[in-house]
VOGU-3710 file (C-alpha; in Angstrom, 3 decimals, decimal comma):
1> xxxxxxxxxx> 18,366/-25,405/-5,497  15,678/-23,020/-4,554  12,186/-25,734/-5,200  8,906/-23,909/-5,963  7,448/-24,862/-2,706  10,171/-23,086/-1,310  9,547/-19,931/-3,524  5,695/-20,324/-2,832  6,288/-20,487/1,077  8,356/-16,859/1,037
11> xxxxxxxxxx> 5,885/-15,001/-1,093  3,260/-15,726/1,080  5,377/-14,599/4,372  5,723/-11,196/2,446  2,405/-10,877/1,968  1,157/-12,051/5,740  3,902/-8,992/6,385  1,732/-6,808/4,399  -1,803/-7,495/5,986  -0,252/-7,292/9,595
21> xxxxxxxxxx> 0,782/-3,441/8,501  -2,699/-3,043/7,059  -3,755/-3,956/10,436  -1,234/-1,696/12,592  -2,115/1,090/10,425  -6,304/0,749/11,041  -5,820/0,136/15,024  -2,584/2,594/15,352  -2,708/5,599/12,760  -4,758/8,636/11,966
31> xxxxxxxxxx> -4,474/11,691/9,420  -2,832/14,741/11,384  -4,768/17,870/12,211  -3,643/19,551/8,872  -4,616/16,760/6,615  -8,053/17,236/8,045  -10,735/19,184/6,664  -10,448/22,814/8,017  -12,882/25,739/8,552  -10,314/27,874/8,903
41> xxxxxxxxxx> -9,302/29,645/5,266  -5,959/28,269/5,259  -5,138/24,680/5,837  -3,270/23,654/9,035  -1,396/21,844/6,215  -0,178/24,316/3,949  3,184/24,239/5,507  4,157/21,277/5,708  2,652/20,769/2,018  5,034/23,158/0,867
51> xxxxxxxxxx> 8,030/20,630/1,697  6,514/18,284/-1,374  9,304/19,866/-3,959  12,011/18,638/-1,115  9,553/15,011/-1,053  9,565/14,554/-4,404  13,288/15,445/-4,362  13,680/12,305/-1,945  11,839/9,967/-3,945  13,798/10,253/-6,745
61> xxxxxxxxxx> 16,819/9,531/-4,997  15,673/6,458/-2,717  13,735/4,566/-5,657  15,356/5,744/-8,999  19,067/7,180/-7,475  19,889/4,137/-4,949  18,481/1,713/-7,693  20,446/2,633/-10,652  23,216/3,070/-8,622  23,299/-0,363/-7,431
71> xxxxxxxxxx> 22,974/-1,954/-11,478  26,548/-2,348/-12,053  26,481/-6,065/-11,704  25,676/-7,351/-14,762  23,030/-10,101/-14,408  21,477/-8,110/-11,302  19,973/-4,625/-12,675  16,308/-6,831/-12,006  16,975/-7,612/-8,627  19,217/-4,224/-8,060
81> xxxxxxxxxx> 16,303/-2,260/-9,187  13,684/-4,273/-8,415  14,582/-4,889/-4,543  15,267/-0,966/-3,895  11,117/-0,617/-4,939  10,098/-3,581/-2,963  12,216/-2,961/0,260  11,592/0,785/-0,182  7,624/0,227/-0,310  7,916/-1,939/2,867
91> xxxxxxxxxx> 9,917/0,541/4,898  8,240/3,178/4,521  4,989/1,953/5,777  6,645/-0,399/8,720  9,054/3,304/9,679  5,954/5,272/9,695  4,909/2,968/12,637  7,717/3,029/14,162  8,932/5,917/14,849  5,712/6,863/15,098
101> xxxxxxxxxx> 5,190/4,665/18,353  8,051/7,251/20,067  5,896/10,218/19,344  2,066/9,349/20,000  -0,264/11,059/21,327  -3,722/9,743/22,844  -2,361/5,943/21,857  -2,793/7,303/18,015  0,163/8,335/15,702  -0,227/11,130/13,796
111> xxxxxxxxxx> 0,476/10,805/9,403  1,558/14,051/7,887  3,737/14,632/5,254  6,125/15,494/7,346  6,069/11,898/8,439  6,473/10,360/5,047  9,626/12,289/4,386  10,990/10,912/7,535  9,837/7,649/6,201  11,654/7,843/3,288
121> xxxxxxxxxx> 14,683/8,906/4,932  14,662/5,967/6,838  14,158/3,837/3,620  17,329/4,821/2,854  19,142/3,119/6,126  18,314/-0,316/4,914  19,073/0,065/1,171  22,438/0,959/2,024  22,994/-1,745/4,462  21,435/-3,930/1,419
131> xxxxxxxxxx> 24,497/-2,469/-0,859  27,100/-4,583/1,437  24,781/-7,792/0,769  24,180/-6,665/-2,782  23,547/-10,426/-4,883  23,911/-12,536/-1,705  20,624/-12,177/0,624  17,265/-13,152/-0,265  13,624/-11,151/-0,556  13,174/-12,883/2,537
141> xxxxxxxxxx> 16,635/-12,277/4,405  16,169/-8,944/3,308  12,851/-8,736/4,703  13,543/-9,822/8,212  16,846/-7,516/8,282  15,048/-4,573/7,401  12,527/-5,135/9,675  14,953/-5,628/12,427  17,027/-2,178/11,077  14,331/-0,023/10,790
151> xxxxxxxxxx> 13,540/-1,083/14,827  17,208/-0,171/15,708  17,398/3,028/13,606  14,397/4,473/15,317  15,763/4,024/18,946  19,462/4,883/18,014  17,695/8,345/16,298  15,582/8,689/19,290  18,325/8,498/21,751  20,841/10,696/19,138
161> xxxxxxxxxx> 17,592/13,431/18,277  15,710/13,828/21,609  18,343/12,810/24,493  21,923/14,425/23,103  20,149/16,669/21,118  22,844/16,599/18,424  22,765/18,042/15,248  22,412/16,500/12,471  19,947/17,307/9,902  21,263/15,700/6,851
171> xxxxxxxxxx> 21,580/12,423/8,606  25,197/11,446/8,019  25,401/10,019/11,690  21,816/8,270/12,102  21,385/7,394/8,547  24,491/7,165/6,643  26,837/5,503/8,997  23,753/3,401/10,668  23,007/1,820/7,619  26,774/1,163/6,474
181> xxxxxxxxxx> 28,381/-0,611/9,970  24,910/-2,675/10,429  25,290/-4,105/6,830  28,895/-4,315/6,916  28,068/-6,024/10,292  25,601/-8,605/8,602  27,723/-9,587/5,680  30,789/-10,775/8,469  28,215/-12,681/9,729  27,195/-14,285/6,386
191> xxxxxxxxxx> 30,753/-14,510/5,013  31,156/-17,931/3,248  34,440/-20,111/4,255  37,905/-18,985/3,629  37,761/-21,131/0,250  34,816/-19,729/-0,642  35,237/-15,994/0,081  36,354/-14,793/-3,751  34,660/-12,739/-5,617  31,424/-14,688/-7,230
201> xxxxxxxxxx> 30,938/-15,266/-11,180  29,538/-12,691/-12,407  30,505/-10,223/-9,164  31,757/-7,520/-11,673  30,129/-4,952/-14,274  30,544/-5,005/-17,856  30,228/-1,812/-20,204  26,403/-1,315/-20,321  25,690/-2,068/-16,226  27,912/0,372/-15,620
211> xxxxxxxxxx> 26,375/3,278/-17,647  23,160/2,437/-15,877  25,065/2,758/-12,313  26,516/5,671/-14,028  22,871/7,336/-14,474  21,649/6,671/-10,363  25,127/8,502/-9,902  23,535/11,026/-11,560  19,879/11,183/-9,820  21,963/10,683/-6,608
221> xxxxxxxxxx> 24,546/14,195/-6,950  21,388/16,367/-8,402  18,808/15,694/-5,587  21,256/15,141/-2,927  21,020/18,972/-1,831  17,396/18,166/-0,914  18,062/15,387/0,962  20,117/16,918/2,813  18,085/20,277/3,366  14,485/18,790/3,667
231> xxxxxxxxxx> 14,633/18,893/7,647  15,874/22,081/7,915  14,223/24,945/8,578  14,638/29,044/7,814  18,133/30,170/6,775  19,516/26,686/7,815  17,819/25,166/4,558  19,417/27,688/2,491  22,569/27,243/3,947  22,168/23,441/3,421
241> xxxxxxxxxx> 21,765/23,610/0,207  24,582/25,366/-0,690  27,320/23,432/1,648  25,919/20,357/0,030  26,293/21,627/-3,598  29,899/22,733/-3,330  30,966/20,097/-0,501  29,850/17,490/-4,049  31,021/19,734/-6,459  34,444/19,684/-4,236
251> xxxxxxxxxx> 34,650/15,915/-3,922  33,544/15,331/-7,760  36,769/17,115/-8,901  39,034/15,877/-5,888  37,889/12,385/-7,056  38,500/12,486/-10,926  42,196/13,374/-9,836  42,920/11,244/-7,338  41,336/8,187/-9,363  43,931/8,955/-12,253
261> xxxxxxxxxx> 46,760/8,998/-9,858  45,680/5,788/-8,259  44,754/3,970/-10,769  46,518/1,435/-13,150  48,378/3,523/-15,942  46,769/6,375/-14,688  43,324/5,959/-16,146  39,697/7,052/-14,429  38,114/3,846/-12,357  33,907/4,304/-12,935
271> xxxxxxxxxx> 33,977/2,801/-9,892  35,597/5,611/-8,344  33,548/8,260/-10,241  30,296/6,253/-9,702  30,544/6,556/-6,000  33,194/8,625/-4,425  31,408/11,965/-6,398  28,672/11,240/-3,874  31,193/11,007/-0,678  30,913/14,680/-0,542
281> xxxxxxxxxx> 27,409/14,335/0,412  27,767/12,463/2,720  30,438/14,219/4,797  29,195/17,538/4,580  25,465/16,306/5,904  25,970/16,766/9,652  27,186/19,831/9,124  25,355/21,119/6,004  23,234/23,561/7,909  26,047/25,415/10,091
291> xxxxxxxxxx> 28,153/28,028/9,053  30,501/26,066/7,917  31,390/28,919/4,981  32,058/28,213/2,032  35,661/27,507/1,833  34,901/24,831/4,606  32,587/23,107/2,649  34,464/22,542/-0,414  37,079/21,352/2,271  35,575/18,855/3,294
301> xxxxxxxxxx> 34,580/17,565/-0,255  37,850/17,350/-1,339  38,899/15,496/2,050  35,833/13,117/1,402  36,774/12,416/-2,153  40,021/11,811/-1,772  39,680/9,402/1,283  36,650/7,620/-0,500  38,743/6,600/-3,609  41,655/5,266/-1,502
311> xxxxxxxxxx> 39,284/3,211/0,133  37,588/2,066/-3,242  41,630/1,638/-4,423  43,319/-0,001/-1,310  40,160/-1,334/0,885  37,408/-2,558/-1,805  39,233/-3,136/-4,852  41,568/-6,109/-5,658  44,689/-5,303/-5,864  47,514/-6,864/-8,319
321> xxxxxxxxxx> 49,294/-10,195/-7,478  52,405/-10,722/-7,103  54,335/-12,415/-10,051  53,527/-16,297/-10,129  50,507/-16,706/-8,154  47,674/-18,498/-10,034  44,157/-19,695/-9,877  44,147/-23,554/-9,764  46,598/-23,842/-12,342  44,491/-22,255/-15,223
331> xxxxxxxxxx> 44,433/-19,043/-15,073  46,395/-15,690/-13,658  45,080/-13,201/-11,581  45,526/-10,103/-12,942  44,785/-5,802/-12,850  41,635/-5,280/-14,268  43,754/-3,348/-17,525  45,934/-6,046/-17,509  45,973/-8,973/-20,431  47,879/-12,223/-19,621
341> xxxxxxxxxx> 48,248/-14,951/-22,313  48,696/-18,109/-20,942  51,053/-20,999/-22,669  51,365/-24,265/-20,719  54,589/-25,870/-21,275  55,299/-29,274/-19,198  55,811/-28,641/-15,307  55,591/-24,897/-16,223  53,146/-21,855/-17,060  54,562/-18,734/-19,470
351> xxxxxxxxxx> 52,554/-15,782/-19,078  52,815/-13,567/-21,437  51,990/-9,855/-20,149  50,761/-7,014/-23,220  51,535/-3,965/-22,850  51,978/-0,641/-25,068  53,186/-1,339/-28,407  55,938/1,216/-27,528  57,013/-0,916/-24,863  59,085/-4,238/-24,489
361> xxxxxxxxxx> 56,747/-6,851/-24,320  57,916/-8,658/-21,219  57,933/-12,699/-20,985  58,779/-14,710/-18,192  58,319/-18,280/-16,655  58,098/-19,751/-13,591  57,102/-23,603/-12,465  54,672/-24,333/-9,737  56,915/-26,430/-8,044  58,037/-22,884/-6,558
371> xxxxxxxxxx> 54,496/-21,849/-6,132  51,281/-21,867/-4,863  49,397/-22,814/-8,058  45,731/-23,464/-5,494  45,758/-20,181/-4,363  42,868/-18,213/-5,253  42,609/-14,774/-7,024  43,920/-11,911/-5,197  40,827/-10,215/-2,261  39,965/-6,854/-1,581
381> xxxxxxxxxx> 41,696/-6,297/1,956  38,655/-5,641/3,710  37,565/-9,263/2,410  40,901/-11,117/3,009  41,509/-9,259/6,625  38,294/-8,759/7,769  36,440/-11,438/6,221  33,542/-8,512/5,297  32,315/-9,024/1,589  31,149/-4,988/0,808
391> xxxxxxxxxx> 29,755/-6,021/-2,883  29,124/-1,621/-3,734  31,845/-0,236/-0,958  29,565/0,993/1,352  32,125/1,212/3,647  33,409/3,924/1,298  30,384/5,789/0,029  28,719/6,048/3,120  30,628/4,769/6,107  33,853/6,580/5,993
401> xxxxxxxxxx> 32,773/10,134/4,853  29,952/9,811/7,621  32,566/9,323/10,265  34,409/12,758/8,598  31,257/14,583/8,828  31,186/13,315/12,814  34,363/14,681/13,644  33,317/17,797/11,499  30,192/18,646/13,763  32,464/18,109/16,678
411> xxxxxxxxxx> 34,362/20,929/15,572  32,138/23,104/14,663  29,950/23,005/17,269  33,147/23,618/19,495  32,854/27,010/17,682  29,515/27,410/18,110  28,481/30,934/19,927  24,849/32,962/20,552  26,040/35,751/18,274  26,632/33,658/15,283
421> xxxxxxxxxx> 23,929/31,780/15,158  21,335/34,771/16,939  17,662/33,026/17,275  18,451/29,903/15,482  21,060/28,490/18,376  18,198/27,090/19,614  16,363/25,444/16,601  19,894/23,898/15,906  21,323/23,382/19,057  18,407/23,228/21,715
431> xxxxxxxxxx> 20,193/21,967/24,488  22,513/25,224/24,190  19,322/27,383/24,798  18,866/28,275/28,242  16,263/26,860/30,512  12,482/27,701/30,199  11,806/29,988/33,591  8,891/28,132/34,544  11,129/24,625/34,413  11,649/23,206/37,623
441> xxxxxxxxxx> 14,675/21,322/36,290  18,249/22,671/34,514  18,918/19,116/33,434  17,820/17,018/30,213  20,713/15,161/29,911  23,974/17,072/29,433  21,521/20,604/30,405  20,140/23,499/29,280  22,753/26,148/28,779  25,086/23,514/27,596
451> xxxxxxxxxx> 28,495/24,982/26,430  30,343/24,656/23,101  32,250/22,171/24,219  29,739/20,082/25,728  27,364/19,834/22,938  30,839/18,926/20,952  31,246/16,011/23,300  27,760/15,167/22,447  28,213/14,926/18,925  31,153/12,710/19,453
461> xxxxxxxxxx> 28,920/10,291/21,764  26,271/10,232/19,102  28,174/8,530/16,531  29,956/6,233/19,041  26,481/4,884/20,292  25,067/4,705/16,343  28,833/2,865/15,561  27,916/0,727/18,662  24,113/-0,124/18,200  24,415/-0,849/14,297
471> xxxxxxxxxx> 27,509/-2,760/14,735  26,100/-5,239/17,549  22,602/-5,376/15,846  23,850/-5,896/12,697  25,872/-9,031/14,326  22,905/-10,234/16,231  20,888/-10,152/12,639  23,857/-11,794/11,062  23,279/-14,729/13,308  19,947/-15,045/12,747
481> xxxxxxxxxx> 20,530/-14,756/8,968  23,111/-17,455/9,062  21,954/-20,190/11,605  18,237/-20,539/11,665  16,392/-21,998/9,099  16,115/-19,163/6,932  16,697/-20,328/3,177  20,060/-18,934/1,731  21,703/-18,602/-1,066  24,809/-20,847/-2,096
491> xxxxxxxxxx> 27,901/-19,107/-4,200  26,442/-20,562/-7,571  23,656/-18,310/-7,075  24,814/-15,380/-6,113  24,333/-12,161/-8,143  22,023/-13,924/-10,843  18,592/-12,350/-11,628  17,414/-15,624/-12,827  16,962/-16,888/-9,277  13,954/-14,954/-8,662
501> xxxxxxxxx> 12,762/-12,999/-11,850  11,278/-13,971/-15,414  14,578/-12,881/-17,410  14,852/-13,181/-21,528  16,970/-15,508/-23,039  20,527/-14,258/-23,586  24,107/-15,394/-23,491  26,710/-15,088/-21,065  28,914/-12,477/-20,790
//
């Protein structure tokens, strides 16, 4: 068990943590030019103050949107919520440094506004990473892999931003799909052994947790159009906001159908509407600020919908057993609408399936000499193939509809031409734009003047390299995780509040 000296030892590391980023922030960082006092009449900062409706937007999505979203499990709405403000807080100040040390100037890095919404965007990349690990990581595990992320992030963006110059303003490569294969990454790392790997205790929601995840759904679809406009600028924002809106609008319907259709006796999965709504969001963020048009954008909501909730359904989920498999003899897996009633009988087990009082009720034995009666409960395939525990399905929220909103840059910037886009061909695409005359060199890296076709090659290299840098870093972090001395936690103690937090006194579910 976790000792106090233990607990004592961690909380201290956190807070050495905090006074080394006190002390990076004295030596390293200094207020912009526009948060400076001015004698001009109007503030350098004006402008980029007038992006605080689009900050505040943020916030509520990384600290109340991610943290509600994330309370399904029962006895972990503490931690869920708790963890999202705690990791959250730490990112953003240890982000601002780094991707701040990319961009300095005179050995100082500059703190704007602007710089805090970048900060908070990067938030994001670990919280979703800490969905895969949801219940099964520690403050301190999470500490060190955020830490670690947030270093990773910054150079994959770097490379992605500055040296392909590909678009992608609402993040879904460098953020979204980042985030997803590095945590996907870390939990094969931490996956317990093949006995072990079932779902935990109290891995599951019950009626109330699930309203609560229901409500950071809801934080999550409203602000996401700001999210995914805040970096854009001119007519691009607008145009951001819209494909956003109808790309989730799109998915939101595409997933209530496809759920019923799916789903046991054709009934809506909250998991499915909790999540998959959001896919839309996702997919269309790459592409949010093109011309996509509208009809395109509600395509590719109802493409992300639908291929989130067969993911949730065939990938994430666990699907039914066949007839006569059992859980050490005592119970039956079953369909989560399914009721078994159990009758032991010597050398045999009746189970007794309910079903519509319209319907034959159907009885049937079996004896376990024909049977595997140790075999656990039935996996989700991604667990029982891959080994890869993905407690919220990031795999399908994020990962997934990020990829579709890759492929969909690629083809729209294959389409991409100087009398569409007029002036802002440049803002979007500035490797497209031709070469400064007083440049002595045509070449960044793929050149000035680069054709459709090119930069669409580009945007299929940028999410290959983020695929490649989150998947071996999140390994390498996975390693450390697992084999150094790092304190973690064992399956009795996974997805409990009780671990870590002050909690009233209350029954089990």
């Amino acid at each position: 068990m976790h000792s106090p000296v233990t607990k004592v030892t961690g909380f201290i590391a956190l807070m050495i943590v905090q006074i080394i980023l006190l002390a990076l922030f004295w030596l390293f960082v200094r207020y912009s030019d526009g948060a400076l006092p001015s004698d001009e009449g109007r503030g350098l900062g004006e402008e980029h103050v007038s992006k605080y409706p689009h900050f505040q937007d943020v916030q509520v999505m990384i600290y109340i949107g991610f943290g509600f979203l994330m309370t399904f499990l029962r006895k972990y709405g503490y931690s869920a919520t708790g963890y999202t403000l705690f990791l959250a807080a730490l990112v953003v100040q240890w982000s601002i440094l780094v991707k701040g040390f990319f961009h300095m100037e005179d050995g100082k890095i500059s703190l704007s506004l602007e710089s805090i919404v970048d900060a908070d965007i990067a938030a994001a990349v670990p919280l979703i990473s800490m969905g895969a690990l949801l219940g099964r990581t520690t403050p301190i595990q999470l500490l060190f892999m955020a830490i670690v992320e947030i270093v990773l992030f910054a150079a994959n963006e770097y490379v992605a931003l500055n040296i392909f110059s590909i678009c992608d303003v609402g993040g879904s490569i460098t953020v979204h799909a980042f985030g997803a294969y590095f945590g996907l990454a870390v939990s094969l790392m931490l996956r317990p052994g093949k006995e072990q790997n079932e779902a935990g205790k109290y891995e599951g929601a019950n009626y109330t947790s699930d309203i609560f995840a229901m409500v950071g759904t809801l934080f999550l679809y409203v602000y996401w159009p700001s999210f995914n406009s805040v970096l854009a600028d001119g007519s691009g924002q607008e145009r951001a906001i819209l494909n956003t809106y109808l790309s989730l609008a799109a998915a939101t319907v595409t997933t209530f159908i496809v759920s019923a259709l799916v789903s046991h006796e054709n009934k809506l999965d909250m998991v499915h509407v909790q999540n998959s709504t959001l896919a839309g969001g996702v997919a269309i963020g790459t592409v949010c600020n093109l011309l996509v048009g509208s009809h395109g954008a509600i395509l590719i909501g109802i493409i992300a919908g639908c291929i989130s909730v067969l993911g949730y359904r065939y990938l994430s989920q666990k699907q039914p057993q066949e007839k006569g498999q059992v859980n050490g003899g005592n119970s039956v897996s079953q369909p989560r609408q399914q009721q078994w009633t159990l009758v032991f009988l010597p050398n045999a087990l009746l189970p007794v399936q309910r079903t519509h009082s319209r319907r034959k009720v159907l009885n049937f034995q079996f004896s376990c000499n024909d049977i595997d009666c140790n075999k656990v409960r039935s996996l989700p395939r991604i667990t029982d193939v891959l080994g890869i525990h993905d407690t919220c399905g990031v795999h399908n929220l994020h990962g997934m509809p990020a990829l579709i909103s890759a492929i969909a840059s690629a083809i729209f910037a294959n389409l991409v031409t100087k009398e569409k886009y007029k002036s802002e061909l440049e803002q979007i695409f500035p490797a497209m734009a031709g070469a400064p005359e007083n440049s002595s060199s045509t070449i960044i890296l793929g050149g000035y003047e680069r054709t459709a076709s090119a930069q669409a090659g580009y945007q299929l290299c940028g999410i290959a390299v983020t695929l490649l840098v989150a998947i071996v870093g999140g390994i390498l972090t996975g390693v450390v995780l697992k084999y150094t001395g790092m304190r973690k936690l064992q399956k009795h103690e996974h997805h409990q509040d009780e671990l870590h937090w002050e909690v009233p006194e209350h029954k089990d579910d």
